[in-house]
C-alpha positions, 0 to 999 in steps of 0.5 A: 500500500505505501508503494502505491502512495509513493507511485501517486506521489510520483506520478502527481510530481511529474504531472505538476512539473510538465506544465512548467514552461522551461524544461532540463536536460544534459550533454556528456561526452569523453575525450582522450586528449584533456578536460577541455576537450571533453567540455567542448564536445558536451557544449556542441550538443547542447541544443541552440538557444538553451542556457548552460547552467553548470557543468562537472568533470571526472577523470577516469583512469584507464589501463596503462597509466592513460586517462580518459576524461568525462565531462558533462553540461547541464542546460534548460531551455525555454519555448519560443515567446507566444508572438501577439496577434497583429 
């Protein structure tokens, strides 16, 4: 029975913030070359006219003493403006 509430309560939360106007999302992307790289690439991907609001990097270490670094950026985008009728 608590799983069915907590079910709802999902449900309800999800259903509240599909109204909301802006949405979230996120871009990874891994380089071998540096960190930088890997930030750039995960920036190409996201979609034009959305607002980058943070990112974060980990490097990972690969066999042979190489790295590999990941890095991801998150961003919102908003819908277009409604345009007045003339």
């Amino acid at each position: 029975m608590a799983s069915l509430f907590r079910s709802l309560g999902g449900l309800a939360a999800t259903l509240l913030l599909a109204g909301l106007p802006a949405s979230a999302g996120s871009a990874t992307a891994d380089s071998i070359i540096d960190r930088e790289n890997a930030l750039q690439e995960a920036t190409r991907q996201v979609p034009e006219g959305a607002t980058v609001t943070g990112s974060r990097c980990q490097e990972i270490v690969m066999p042979g003493d190489s790295f590999r670094y990941r890095c991801s950026v998150e961003f919102t985008t908003q819908p277009p403006a409604a345009q007045p009728a003339p």
